[in-house]
C-alpha positions as CSV (number, residue, x, y, z in Angstrom):
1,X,-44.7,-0.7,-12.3
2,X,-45.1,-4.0,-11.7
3,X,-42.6,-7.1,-11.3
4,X,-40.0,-4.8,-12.9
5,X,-42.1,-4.2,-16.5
6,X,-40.6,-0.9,-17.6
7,X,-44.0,0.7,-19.2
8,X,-43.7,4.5,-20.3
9,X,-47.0,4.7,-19.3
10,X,-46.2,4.3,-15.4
11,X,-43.7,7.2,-14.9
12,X,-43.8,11.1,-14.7
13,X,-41.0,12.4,-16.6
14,X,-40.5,15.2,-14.4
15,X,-41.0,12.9,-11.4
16,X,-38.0,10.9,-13.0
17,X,-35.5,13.6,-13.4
18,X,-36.2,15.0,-10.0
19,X,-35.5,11.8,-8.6
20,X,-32.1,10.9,-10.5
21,X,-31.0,14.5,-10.0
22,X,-31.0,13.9,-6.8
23,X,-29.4,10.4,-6.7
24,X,-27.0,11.9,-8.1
25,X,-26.4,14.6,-6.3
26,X,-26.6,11.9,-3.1
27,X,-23.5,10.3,-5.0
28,X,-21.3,13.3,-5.4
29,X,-21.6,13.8,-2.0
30,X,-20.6,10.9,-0.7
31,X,-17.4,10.6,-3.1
32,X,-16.0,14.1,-2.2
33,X,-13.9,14.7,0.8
34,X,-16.0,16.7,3.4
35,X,-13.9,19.8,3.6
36,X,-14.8,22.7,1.9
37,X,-11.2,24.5,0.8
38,X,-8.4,22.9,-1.5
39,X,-5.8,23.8,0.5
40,X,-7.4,21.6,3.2
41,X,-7.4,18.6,0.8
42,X,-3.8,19.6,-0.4
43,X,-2.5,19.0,3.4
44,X,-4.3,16.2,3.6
45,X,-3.3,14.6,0.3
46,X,0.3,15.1,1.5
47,X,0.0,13.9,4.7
48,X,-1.3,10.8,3.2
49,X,1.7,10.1,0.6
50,X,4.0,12.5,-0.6
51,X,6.0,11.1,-4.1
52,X,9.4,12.7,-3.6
53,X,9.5,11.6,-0.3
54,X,8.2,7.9,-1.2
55,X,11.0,7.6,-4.1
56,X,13.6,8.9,-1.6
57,X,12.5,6.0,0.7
58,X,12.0,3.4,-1.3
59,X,15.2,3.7,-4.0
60,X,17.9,6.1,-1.6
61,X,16.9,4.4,1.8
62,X,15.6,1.1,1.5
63,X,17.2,-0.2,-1.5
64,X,20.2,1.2,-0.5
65,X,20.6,-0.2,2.6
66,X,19.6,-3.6,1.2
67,X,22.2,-2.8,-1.4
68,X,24.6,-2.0,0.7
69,X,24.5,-4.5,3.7
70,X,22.3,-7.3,2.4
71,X,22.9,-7.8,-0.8
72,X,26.9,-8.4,-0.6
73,X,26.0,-11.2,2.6
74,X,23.8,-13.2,0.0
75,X,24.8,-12.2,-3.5
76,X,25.2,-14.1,-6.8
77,X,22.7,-16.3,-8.4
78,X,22.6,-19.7,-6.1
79,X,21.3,-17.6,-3.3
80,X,18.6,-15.2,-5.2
81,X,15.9,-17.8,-3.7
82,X,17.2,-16.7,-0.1
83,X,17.4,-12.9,-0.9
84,X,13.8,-13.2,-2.3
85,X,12.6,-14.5,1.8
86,X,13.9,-11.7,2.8
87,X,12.4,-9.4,-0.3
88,X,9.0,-11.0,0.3
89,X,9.2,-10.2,4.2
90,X,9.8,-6.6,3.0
91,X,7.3,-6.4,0.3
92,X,4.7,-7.6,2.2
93,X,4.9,-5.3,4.7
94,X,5.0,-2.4,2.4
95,X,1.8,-3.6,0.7
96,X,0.1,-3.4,4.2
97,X,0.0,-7.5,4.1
98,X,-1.4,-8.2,0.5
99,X,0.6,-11.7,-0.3
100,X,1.4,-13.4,-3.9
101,X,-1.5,-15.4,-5.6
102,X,-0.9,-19.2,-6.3
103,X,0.9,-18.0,-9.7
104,X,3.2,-15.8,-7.7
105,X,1.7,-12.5,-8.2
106,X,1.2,-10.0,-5.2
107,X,-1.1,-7.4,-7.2
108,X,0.4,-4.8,-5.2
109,X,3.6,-2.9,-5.4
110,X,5.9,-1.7,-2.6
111,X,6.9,1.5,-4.2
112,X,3.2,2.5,-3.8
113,X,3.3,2.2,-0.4
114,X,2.4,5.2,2.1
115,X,5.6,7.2,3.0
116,X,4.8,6.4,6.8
117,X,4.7,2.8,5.7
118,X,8.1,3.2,3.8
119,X,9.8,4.9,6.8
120,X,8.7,1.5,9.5
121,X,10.3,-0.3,6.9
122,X,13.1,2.0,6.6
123,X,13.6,2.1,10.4
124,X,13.6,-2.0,10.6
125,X,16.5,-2.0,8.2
126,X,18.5,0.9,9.5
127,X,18.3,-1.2,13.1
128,X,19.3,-4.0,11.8
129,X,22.1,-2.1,9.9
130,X,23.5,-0.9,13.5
131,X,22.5,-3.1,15.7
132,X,21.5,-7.0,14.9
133,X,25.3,-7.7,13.7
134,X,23.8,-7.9,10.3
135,X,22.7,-11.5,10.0
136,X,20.3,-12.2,7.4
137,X,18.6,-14.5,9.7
138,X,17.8,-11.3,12.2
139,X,16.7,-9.0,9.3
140,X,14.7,-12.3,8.0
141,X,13.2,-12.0,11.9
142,X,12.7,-8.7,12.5
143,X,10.2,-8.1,9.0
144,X,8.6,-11.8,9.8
145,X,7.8,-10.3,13.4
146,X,6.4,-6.8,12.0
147,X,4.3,-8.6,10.0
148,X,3.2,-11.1,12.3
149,X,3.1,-8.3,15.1
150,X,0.3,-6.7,12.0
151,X,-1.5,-9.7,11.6
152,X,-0.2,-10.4,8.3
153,X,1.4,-13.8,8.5
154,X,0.8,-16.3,11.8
């Protein structure tokens, strides 16, 4: 073949198959996880992110505690702006640093976030809970740190 004409007349059919066959085969491979037994995967897939436990941290943990000891410090409408610095600190860290577009969209959710990822999170806001005296400016701090401490903001 030459510059790219397709011609019928240039190929082996047989030639052809083998040859997609095994692209193909090359592409399976390399999409699979290189263990050999299901159970294997299974551990691994819940190592990685386990759903029970990500609901429990996300709504029952974080949520809560925001609920609980952040909300009531900033509540009503006038101060929904300030809540969302502190909701923005959060989410960004649970989307491992993915920030909102210029029309305000992050194109990642926080409840999707690893369970590992959910607990840091979890662990900021319980410390600030006990031991920060509860300012909003401190939990503010503490997220904007992790995720300069990440690399996600400077």
């Amino acid at each position: 073949m030459k510059n790219n004409d397709f011609n019928q007349d240039d190929f082996n059919t047989d030639e052809v198959k083998r040859i997609l066959e095994q692209a193909e085969k090359s592409a399976m491979q390399q999409q699979s996880l290189p263990f050999e037994d299901e159970d294997t995967k299974d551990e691994l897939d819940a190592l990685i992110q386990n759903p029970e436990e990500a609901y429990n941290n996300y709504y029952k943990t974080i949520n809560k505690l925001l609920r609980e000891h952040f909300y009531p410090l900033l509540k009503g409408t006038v101060n929904q702006p300030h809540r969302q610095l502190i909701y923005d600190q959060k989410n960004l860290l649970l989307t491992f640093g993915k920030q909102k577009n210029s029309n305000g969209i992050r194109g990642a959710d926080g409840r999707m976030a690893t369970t590992n990822r959910m607990q840091m999170v979890a662990d900021l806001i319980m410390e600030w809970v006990t031991t920060d005296g509860k300012s909003t400016f401190n939990l503010f701090t503490k997220l904007r740190d992790k995720n300069v401490e990440l690399g996600y903001v400077k």
